[in-house]
C-alpha positions in Angstrom: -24.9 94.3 -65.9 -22.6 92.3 -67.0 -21.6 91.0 -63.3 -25.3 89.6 -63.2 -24.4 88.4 -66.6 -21.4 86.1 -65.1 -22.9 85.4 -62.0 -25.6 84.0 -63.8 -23.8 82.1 -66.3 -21.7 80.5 -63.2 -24.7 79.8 -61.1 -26.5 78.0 -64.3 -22.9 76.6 -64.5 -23.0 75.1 -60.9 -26.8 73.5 -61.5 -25.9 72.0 -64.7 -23.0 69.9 -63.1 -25.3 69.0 -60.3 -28.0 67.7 -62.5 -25.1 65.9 -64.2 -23.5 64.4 -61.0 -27.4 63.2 -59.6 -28.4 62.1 -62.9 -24.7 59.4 -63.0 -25.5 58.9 -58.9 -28.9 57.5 -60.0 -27.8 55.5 -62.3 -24.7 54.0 -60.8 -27.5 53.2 -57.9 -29.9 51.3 -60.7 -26.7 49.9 -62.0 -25.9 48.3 -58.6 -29.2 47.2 -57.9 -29.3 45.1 -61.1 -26.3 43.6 -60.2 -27.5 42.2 -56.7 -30.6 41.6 -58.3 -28.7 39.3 -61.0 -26.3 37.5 -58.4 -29.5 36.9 -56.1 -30.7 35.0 -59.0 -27.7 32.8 -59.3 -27.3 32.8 -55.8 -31.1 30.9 -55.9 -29.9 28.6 -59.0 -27.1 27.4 -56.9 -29.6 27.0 -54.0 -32.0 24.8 -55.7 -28.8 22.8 -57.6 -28.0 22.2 -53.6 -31.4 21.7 -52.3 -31.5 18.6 -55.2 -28.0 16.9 -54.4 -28.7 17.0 -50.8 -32.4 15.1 -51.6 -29.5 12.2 -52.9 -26.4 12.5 -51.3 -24.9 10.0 -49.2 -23.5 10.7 -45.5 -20.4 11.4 -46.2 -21.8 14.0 -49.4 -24.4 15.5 -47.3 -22.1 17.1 -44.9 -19.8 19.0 -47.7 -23.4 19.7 -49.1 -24.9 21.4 -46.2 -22.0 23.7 -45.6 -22.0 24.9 -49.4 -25.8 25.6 -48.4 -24.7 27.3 -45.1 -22.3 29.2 -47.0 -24.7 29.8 -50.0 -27.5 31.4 -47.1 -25.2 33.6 -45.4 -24.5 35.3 -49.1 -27.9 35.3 -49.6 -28.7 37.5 -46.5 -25.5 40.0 -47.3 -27.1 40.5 -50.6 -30.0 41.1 -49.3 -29.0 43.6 -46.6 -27.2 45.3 -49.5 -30.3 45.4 -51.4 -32.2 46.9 -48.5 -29.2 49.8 -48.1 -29.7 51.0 -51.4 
């Protein structure tokens, strides 16, 4: 009896961690997710600050300009692919 007794305790043991160790996965996961959410919001802000300099930049402005934008894009779609893995 008291072997089931141990077992027991061990095996109740065993789940409780496991619930423990899902339960901080889950929320490392939300955790992460609000922090791409959060820099795809600033990553927007930034677009939109660039989308209105371009409308009145000069030549020599627009090209400096449009790589930031470039660059700004391409972080855009890693977040995003991030996003989409999670």
């Amino acid at each position: 009896m008291e072997s089931f007794a141990g077992s027991f305790a061990a095996y109740a043991k065993d789940r409780r961690i496991e619930g423990e160790q899902a339960s901080t996965s889950v929320s490392a996961v939300l955790k992460e997710h609000s922090s791409i959410l959060s820099m795809l919001g600033d990553n927007r802000h930034q677009l939109a600050e660039l989308d209105a300099a371009l409308a009145d930049a000069g030549d020599e402005a627009m090209t400096r300009l449009e790589e930031d934008r470039d660059f700004m894009l391409t972080q855009r779609r890693s977040l995003m692919e991030k996003l989409s893995g999670l």
